[in-house]
C-alpha positions in Angstrom: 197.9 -35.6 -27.4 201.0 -35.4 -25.0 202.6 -37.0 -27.8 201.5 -34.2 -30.2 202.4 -31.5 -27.3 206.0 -33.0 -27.1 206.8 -32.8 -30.9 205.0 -28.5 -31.2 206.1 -27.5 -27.7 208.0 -23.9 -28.3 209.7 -23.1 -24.5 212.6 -20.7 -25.5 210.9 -16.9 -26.1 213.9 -15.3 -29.0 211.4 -12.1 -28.6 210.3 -9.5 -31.4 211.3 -10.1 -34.7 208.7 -7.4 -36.2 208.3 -4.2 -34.3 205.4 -1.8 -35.6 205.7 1.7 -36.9 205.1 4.6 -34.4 201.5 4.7 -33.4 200.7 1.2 -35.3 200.4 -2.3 -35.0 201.1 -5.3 -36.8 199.5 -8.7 -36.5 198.8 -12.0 -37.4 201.9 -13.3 -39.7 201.5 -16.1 -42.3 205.2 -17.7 -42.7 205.7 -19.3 -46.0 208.9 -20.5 -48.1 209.6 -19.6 -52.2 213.2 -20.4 -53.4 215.7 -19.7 -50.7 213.8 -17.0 -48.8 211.2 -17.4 -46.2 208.7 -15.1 -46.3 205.4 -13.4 -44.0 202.6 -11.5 -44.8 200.9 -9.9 -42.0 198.4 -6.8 -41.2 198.8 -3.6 -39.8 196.5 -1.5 -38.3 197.2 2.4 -38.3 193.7 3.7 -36.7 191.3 3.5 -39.7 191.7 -0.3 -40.4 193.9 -3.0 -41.6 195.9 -3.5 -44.3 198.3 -6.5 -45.4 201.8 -6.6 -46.3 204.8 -8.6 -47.3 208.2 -9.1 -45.6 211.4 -11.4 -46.0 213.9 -13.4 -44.7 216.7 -15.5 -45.3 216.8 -17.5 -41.2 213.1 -16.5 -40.0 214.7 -14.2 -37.2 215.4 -11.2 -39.1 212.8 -9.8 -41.3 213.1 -6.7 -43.7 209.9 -5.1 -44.7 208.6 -4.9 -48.8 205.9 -3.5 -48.6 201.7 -3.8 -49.1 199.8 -6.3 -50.8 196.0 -5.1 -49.8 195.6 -1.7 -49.4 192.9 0.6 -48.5 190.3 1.5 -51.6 187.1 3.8 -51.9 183.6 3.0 -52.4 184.0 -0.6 -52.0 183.0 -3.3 -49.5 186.3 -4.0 -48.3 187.5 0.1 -48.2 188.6 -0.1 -44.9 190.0 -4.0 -43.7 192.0 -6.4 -45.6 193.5 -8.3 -43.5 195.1 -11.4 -45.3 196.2 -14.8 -44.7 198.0 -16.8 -46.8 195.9 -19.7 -48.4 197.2 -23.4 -49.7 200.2 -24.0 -48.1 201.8 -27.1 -48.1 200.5 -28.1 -44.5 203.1 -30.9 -43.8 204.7 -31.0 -40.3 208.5 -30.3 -41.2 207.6 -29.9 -45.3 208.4 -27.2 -47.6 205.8 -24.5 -46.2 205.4 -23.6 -49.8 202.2 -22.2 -51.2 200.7 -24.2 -53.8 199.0 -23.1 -57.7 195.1 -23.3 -58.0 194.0 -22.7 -61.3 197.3 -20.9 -62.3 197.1 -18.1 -59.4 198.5 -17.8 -55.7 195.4 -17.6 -53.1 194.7 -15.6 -50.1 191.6 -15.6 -48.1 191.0 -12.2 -45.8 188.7 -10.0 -43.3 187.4 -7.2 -45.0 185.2 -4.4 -44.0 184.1 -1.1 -44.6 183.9 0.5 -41.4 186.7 2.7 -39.9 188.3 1.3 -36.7 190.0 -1.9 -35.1 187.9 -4.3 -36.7 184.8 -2.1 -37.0 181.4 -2.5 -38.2 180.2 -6.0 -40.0 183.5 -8.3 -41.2 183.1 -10.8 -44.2 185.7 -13.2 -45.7 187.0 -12.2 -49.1 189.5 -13.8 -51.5 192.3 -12.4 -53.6 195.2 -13.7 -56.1 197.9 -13.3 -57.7 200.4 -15.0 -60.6 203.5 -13.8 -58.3 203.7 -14.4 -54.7 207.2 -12.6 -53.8 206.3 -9.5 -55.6 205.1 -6.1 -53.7 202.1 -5.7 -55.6 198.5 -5.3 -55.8 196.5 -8.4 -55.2 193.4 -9.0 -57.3 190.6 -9.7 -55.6 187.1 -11.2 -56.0 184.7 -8.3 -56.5 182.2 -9.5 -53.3 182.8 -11.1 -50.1 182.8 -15.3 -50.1 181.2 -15.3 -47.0 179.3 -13.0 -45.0 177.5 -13.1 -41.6 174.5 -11.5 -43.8 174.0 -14.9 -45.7 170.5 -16.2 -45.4 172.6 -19.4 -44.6 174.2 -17.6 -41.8 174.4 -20.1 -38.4 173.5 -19.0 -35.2 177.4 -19.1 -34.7 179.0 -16.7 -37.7 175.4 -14.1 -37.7 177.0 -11.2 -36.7 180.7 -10.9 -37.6 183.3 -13.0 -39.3 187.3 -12.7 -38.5 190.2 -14.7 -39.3 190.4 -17.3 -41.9 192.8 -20.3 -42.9 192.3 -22.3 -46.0 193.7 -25.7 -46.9 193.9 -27.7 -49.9 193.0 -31.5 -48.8 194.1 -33.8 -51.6 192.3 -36.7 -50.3 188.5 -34.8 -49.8 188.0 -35.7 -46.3 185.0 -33.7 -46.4 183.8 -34.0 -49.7 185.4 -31.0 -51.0 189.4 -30.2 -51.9 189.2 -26.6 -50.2 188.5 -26.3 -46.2 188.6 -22.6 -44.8 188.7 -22.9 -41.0 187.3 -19.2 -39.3 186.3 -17.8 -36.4 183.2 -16.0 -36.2 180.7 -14.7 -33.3 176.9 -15.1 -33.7 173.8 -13.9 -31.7 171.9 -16.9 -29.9 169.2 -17.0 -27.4 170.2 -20.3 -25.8 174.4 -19.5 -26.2 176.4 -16.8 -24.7 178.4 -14.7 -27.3 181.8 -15.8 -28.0 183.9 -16.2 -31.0 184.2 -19.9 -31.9 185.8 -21.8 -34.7 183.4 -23.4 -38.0 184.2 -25.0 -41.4 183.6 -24.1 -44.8 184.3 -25.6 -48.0 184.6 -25.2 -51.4 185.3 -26.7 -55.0 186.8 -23.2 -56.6 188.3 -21.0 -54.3 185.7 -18.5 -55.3 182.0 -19.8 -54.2 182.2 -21.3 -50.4 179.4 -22.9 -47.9 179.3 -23.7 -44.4 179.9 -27.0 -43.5 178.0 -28.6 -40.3 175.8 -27.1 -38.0 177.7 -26.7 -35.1 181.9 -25.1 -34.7 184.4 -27.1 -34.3 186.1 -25.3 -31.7 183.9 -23.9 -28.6 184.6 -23.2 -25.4 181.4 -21.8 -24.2 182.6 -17.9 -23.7 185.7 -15.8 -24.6 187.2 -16.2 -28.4 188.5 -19.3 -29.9 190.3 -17.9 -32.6 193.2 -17.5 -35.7 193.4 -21.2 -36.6 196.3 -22.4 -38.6 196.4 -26.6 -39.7 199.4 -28.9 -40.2 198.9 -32.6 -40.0 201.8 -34.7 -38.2 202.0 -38.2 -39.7 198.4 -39.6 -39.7 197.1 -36.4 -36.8 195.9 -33.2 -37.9 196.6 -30.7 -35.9 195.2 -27.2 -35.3 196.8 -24.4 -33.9 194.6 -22.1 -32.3 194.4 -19.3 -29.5 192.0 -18.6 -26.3 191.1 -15.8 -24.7 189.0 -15.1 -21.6 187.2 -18.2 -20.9 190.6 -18.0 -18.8 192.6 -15.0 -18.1 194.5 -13.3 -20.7 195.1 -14.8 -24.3 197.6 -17.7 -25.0 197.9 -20.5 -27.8 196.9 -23.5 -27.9 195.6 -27.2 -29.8 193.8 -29.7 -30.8 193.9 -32.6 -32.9 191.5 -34.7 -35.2 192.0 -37.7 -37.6 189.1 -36.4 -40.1 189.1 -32.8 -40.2 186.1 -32.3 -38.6 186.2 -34.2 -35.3 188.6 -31.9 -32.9 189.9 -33.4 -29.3 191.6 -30.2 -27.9 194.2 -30.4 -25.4 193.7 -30.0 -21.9 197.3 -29.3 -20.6 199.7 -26.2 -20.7 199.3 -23.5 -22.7 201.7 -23.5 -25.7 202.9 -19.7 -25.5 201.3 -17.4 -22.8 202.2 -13.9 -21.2 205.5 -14.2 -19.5 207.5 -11.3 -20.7 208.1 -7.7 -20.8 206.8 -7.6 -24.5 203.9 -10.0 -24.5 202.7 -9.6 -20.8 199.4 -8.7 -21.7 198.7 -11.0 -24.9 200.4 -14.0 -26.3 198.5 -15.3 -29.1 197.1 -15.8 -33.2 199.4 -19.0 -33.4 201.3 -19.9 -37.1 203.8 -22.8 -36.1 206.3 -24.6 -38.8 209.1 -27.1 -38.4 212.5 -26.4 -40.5 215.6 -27.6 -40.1 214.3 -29.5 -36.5 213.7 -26.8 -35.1 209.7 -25.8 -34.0 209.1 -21.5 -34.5 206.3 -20.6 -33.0 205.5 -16.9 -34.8 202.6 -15.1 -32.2 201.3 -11.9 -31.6 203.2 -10.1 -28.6 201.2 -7.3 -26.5 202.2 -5.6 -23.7 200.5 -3.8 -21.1 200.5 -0.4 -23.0 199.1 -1.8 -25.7 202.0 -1.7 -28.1 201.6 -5.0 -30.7 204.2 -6.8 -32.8 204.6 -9.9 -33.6 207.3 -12.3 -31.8 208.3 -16.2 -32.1 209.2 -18.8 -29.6 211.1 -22.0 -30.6 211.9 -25.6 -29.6 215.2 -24.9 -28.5 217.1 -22.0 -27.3 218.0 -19.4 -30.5 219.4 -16.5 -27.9 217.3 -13.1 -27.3 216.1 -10.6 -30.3 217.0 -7.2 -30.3 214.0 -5.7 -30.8 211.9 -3.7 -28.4 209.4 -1.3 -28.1 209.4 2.0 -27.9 
């Protein structure tokens, strides 16, 4: 594990690299390469709900905007949330970060919702595609959610709401199945207080998903384990995930296992917490890559009046972004 911490650890905070809109936020970015130009999707919540978008980059420091890729619909189950994350990625430490082809189609798993408001009402998991996955367009998506805390199969652990999802492609079936979606969820339990913890799901088409096990993977009794995102370094996998309030404030951390289900999480420093003007409320919602030797740690920077963008920290000093809040 100190091995592991050694090889991810992020010291150096550039600062902002995406700065919300007036009266928005944005959130939780995927980073992924196609061609020459890196690019992120992440969300962006105006009041009523969350929507996903697209932006790009030519040195992961400086991002320009495209524009959205979910959007807000009527009369559906999803009218309000669609919140994406970006789904098969090449999850090699140091590898290309590109996002492979299922069945002819790019893949994104999201939160989506019907209810008006910052993650409002009852969440499911739902899945979209698309043929092109630089273009500021549309994604299709599956007509009903993939998984929902209404299930009869719900656990006591995912009954009540789902959030965040990540989805890998494991070529060698570790758990019986090529597709693993990692999410956090929060359930109601007699015998266990409510927190959001981290479970398993699997699948053989991208389209129909179960849970896998009976118990998360990731719990730490109280607060949220949350936002996972999974490389694999050498023979290790690795998840990147954050914590919240079973200790004070939010901040990023890990854990490792050799078999995708079996998770040892670290007991030492936190990987980013708050420590600066613009993340000294929350540091947190982890997506960590390797390029060129250099670790960038891409989180979700809050401050204390609540303005939220998203921010990196790297393995070795970059200088300071530009970028502040309003």
């Amino acid at each position: 594990m100190k091995r592991v911490y050694e090889e991810i650890k992020t010291p150096y905070k550039y600062g902002l690299v995406m700065v919300p809109p007036p009266n928005k936020m944005v959130d939780s970015p995927s980073i992924f390469r196609h061609g020459d130009i890196w690019y992120m999707t992440y969300i962006l919540f105006d009041g009523k709900g969350y929507e996903t978008w697209l932006a790009k980059s030519e040195n992961l420091l400086n991002w320009e905007t495209s524009g959205r890729i979910l959007s807000f619909t009527e009369d559906t189950w999803d009218s309000n949330q669609k919140a994406g994350y970006i789904a098969l990625q090449d999850y090699r430490w140091g590898g290309s970060y590109e996002v492979q082809k299922y069945d002819g189609r790019y893949w994104i798993s999201y939160l989506g919702g019907k209810s008006a408001g910052y993650e409002a009402g009852i969440l499911k998991t739902g899945i979209a595609y698309t043929e092109d996955i630089t273009r500021t367009e549309e994604w299709k998506r599956v007509p009903q959610p993939v998984l929902s805390p209404e299930e009869s199969d719900a656990r006591w652990y995912d009954n009540q709401t789902i959030y965040k999802s990540t989805i890998i492609w494991d070529r060698e079936n570790s758990t019986g199945y090529p597709f693993v979606m990692f999410y956090n969820a929060k359930g109601r339990s007699r015998t266990d207080a409510e927190a959001e913890r981290i479970a398993m799901a699997v699948s053989t088409d991208m389209v129909n998903w179960k849970r896998f096990g009976r118990r998360p993977v990731i719990d730490h009794g109280s607060g949220i384990s949350g936002d996972a995102f999974i490389t694999k370094i050498d023979n290790i996998w690795v998840m990147f995930y954050f914590g919240a309030f079973w200790k004070p404030g939010a901040f990023d951390r890990f854990a490792c296992s050799y078999d995708l289900i079996n998770w040892t999480c670290w007991k030492g420093e936190d990987l980013v917490k708050p420590s600066e003007d613009f993340d000294n409320r929350y540091a947190h919602k982890p997506y960590v890559i390797k390029y060129n030797g250099v670790v960038y740690h891409f989180y979700c920077a809050v401050d204390r009046n609540d303005n939220r963008g998203i921010a990196v920290a790297t393995s070795i000093d970059m200088g300071k972004s530009k970028l502040l809040f309003n």
